[in-house]
C-alpha positions in Angstrom: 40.0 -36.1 29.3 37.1 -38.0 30.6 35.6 -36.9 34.4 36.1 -39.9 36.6 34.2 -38.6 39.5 30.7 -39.3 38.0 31.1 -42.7 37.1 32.6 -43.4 40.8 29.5 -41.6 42.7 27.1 -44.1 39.8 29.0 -47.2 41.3 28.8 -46.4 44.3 24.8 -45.4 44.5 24.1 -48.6 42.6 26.0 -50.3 45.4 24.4 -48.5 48.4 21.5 -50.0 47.0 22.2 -53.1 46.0 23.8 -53.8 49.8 20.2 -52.4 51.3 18.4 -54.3 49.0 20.5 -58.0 50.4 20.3 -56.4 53.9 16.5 -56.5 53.4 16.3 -59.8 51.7 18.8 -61.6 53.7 16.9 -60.4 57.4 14.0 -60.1 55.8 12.8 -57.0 57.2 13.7 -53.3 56.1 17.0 -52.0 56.0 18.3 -49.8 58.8 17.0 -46.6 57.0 13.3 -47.8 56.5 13.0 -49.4 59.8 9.9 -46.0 60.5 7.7 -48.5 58.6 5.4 -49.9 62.3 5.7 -53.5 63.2 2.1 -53.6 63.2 1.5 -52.5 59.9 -0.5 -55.2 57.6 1.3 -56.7 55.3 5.0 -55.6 56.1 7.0 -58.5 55.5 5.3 -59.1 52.0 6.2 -54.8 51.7 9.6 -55.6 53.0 10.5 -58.1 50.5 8.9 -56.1 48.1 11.2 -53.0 49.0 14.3 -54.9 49.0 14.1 -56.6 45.8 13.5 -53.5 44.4 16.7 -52.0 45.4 18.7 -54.7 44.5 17.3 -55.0 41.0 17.1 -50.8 40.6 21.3 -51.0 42.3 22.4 -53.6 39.8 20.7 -51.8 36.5 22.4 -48.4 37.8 25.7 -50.5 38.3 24.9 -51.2 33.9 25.4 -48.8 31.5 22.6 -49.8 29.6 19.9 -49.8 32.1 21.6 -47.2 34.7 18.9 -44.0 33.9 16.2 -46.4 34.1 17.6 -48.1 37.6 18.3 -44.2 39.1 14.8 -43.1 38.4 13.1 -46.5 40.1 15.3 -45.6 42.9 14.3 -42.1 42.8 10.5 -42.9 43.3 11.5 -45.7 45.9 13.1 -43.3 47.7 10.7 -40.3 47.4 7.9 -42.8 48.2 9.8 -43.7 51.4 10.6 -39.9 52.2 6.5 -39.0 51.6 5.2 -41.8 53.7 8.0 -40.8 56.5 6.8 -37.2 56.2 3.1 -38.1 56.8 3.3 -40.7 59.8 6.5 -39.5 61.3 7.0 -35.3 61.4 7.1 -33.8 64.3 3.8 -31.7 64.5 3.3 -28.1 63.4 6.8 -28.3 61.4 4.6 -29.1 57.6 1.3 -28.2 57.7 -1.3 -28.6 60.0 -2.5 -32.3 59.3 
């Protein structure tokens, strides 16, 4: 009897990111959950492009068999990057470390 619940939780991953990844193309500007990333930074429209056609190319390889472990680790570093750069401009002071 094959598990059904993995392959459901793939499909929908891959599609969480391919829908943030249009989001970001389609405004052209970060999607909801990136939106910590400051207006005033250089070069964030190029970044935001960037970002979002990552996601929708990382989604759509999860969404294929073939390509899926390759698509989930590119989304993995996207999303740790995203989760480190939030971390260092964005925690609330004397919660990690002291810088």
């Amino acid at each position: 009897m094959k598990i059904f619940a993995p392959q459901v939780a793939l499909r929908v991953y891959g599609l969480a990111a391919v829908a943030f990844g249009l989001v970001g193309l389609c405004w052209g500007d970060f999607a909801a959950v990136w939106q910590p990333v400051p207006p005033t930074m250089p070069g964030r429209f190029t970044l935001a492009y960037m970002v979002a056609a990552v996601l929708l190319l990382a989604g759509l390889s999860v969404l294929w068999r073939r390509s899926a472990a390759l698509g989930a680790l590119t989304l993995t570093i996207l999303y740790s990057v995203g989760v480190i750069a939030w971390c260092r401009c964005c925690r609330p002071s004397g919660i990690i470390g002291n810088n």
